[in-house]
N, C-alpha and C positions, 0 to 999 in steps of 0.2 A: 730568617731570624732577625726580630728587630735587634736594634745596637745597642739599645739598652735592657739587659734583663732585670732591672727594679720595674722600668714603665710596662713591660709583657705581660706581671702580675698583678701590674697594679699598687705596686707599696713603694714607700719612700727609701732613699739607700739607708737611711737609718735604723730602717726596720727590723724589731726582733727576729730569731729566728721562729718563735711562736707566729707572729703575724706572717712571716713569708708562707709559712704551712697551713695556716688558716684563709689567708689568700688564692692559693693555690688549690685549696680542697673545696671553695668555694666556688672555680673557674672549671674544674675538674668536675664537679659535680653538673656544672650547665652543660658543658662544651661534651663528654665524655661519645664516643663516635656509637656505642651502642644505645646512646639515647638519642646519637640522630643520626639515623641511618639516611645515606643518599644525602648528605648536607657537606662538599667539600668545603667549603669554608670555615665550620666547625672541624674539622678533621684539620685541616689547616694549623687555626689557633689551637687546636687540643696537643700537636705537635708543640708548637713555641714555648706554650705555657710550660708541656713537661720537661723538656731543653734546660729553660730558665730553672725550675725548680731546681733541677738533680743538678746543676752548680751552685745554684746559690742555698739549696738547703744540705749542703756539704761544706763543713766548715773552712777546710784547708782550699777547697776549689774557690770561694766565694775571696778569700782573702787573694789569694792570686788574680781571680780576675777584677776587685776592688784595688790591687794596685796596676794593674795593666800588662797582668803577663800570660794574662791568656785573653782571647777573643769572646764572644757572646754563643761561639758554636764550644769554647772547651780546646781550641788551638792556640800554641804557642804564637803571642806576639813578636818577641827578639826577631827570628828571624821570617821574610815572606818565603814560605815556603812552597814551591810549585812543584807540580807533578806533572811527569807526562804521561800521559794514558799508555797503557798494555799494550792495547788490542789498536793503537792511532791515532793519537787525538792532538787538538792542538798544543804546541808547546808553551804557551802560555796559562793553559789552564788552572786554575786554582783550585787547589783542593777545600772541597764542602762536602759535608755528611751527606748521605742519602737515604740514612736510614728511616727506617717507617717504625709503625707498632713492634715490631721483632724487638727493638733494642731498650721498649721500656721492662721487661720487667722486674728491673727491681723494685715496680710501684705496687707491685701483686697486692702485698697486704694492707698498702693505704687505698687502694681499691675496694680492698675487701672491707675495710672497715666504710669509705664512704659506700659503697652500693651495697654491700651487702653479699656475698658469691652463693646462687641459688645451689642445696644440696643434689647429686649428683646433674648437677647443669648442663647444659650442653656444652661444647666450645664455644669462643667467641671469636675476635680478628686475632690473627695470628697463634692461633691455638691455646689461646686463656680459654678461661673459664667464662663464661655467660654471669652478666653483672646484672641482679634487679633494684629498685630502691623504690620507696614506699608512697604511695601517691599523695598529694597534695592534699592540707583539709580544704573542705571547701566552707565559708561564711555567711550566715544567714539572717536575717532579723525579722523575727516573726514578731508582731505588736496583738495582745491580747486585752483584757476588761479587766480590771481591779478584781473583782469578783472571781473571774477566773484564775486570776492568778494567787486570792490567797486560799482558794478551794482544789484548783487543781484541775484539769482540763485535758482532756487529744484536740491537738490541732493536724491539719496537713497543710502542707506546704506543699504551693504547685513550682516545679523547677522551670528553669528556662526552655529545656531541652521537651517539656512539657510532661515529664514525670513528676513522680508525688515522693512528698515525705513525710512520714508522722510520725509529728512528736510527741509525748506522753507530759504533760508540764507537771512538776509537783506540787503539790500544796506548798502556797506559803513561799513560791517566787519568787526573788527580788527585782526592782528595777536594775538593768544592765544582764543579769548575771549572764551567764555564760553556758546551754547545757551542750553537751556532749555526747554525741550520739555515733558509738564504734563502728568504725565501719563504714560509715555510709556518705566517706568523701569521695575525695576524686580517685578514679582506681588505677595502681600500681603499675609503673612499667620495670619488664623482663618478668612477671609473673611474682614482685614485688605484693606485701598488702595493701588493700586500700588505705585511706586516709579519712579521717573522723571528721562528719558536719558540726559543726561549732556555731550554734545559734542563740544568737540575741538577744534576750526578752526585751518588750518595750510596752510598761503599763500602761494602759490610758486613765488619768483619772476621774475617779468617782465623783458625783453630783453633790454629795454625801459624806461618805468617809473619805479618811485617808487615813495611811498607815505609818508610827513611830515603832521600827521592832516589829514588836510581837503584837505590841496592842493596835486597836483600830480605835479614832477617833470622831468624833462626831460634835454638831450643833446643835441641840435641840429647842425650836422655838417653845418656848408656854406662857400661859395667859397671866394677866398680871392678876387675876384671881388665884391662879394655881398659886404663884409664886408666893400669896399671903396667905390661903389656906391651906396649902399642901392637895396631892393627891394623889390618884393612881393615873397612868398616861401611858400610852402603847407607846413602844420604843423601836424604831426597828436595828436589824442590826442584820451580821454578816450571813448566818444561816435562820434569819428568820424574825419575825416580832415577838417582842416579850413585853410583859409588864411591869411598870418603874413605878416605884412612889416617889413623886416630889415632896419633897421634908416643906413644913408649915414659915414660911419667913425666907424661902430662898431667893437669891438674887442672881441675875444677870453675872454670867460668868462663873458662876458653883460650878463645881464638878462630880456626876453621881458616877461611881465604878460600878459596873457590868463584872462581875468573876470569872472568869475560863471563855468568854465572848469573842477574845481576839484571835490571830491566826494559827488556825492547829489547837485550840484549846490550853495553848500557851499563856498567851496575853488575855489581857483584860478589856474591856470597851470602855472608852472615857466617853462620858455624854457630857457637854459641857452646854450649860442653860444660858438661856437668850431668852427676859421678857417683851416681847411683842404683845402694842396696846392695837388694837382696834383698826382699819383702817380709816374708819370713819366714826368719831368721838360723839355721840351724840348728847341732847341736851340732859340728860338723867346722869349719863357720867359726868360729863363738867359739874351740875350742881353737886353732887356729891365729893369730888375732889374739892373742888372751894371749902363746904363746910370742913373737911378733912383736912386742909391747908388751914383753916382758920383756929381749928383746934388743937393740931400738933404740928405747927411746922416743925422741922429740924433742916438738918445743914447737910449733907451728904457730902459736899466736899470742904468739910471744916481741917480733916487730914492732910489734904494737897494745899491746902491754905499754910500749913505747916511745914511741909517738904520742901516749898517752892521759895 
């Protein structure tokens, strides 16, 4: 037994009695000898730890050996007290516990609460009951397509072990979330449930849109004829092309709304207009822009001339 039972657990002398039990249930849970069977080193520490506990999560024992009158095993300091063995042993011997699992039980039912005691169970060390707890989740990050994710998709997933998993994605996905699939973590020991895959979504995005919410957004180039005559324009969007009228006079950066276009029929599609001239201007457009410059200039940033 170490000398100090705060450092055994791990907490400060300070330590509430809350923390020494949260400490404790925490050491208890790793080190516990029917989660490691064949591991004397664990059986070792799983001994100190519980020592430590049942003095120091006993109020009257803990205060006693916080002033120095009892030892780190639960034995009177005042005096050294020595035994001689029964049966012959040396006269200087000092008495030390030898007990084993036999003298924990009064931890039965914080047992029972951290592992869980499986119904009619087997026995376990020293004629307890057989202790399960529930297996680990395991974490994944599956990366899917914009598309897929506000439509909705099965993926699988190859494991390491070279098994598969599939997942069912739902419509309308976010980046990050989280889905949750029971069952199908890492599995149980003592006949404990398994433990739930917890996987990642990771969008990639679109060329195209991109999503606020519900709605899906978009750029849509049009000719600088559209933009002064108006007209009808194929649009595409999340489940398909449709037909948009551009309004007669629109300008770069308008915004035309799509109704029930966005994800799940929730949201709306914002199409927002970009006039794109030509790549190459040729001599029929300049002369007509001149004559059109010569007959109506105006000022288009006469307002920012005002704000600025």
């Amino acid at each position: 037994m170490a000398d100090d039972l705060y450092s055994v657990l791990g907490v400060a002398k300070a330590a509430s009695a809350a923390d020494i039990t949260k400490a404790y249930r925490k050491l208890a849970k790793k080190l516990h000898p029917d989660l490691n069977p064949g591991d004397k080193a664990a059986e070792d520490k799983f001994k100190q730890i519980s020592a430590a506990y049942a003095i120091l999560n006993d109020e009257e024992k803990r205060g006693r050996y916080d002033r120095g009158e009892i030892d780190a095993t639960g034995q009177e300091r005042p005096q050294q007290r020595y035994y001689r063995e029964y049966a012959g042993g040396d006269d200087g011997a000092r008495y030390r516990s030898t007990s084993g699992f036999e003298d924990m039980g009064d931890f039965s039912d914080l047992f029972g609460d951290l592992f869980g005691a499986r119904a009619g169970g087997g026995r376990g060390r020293a004629g307890g009951q057989r202790f399960s707890t529930r297996g680990s989740d395991a974490q994944y990050r599956l990366e899917i397509d914009f598309l897929e994710a506000v439509q909705g998709t099965k993926k699988r997933i190859t494991l390491p072990d070279g098994g598969t998993l599939d997942v069912s994605i739902p419509a309308g996905v976010n980046e990050g979330q989280i889905l949750r699939l029971k069952g199908k973590g890492m599995p149980g020991l003592g006949g404990g449930e398994a433990g739930d895959a917890l996987v990642e979504v990771m969008v990639r995005p679109h060329p195209v849109f991109r999503r606020e919410g519900d709605d899906i957004v978009m750029e849509l180039p049009i000719t600088f004829d559209e933009a002064v005559l108006g007209g009808k324009v194929e649009v595409p969007t999340i489940s398909g092309r449709v037909s948009a009228t551009i309004p007669a006079g629109s300008n770069t950066g308008q915004t035309l709304r799509l109704k029930g276009r966005g994800v799940k029929g929730k949201g709306d599609q914002l199409v927002k207009l970009n006039i794109v001239l030509p790549d190459q201007i040729d001599d029929e457009l300049k002369a007509m822009a001149e004559e059109w410059r010569t007959k109506h200039r105006y000022d288009p940033r006469h307002k920012l001339k005002e704000q600025v």
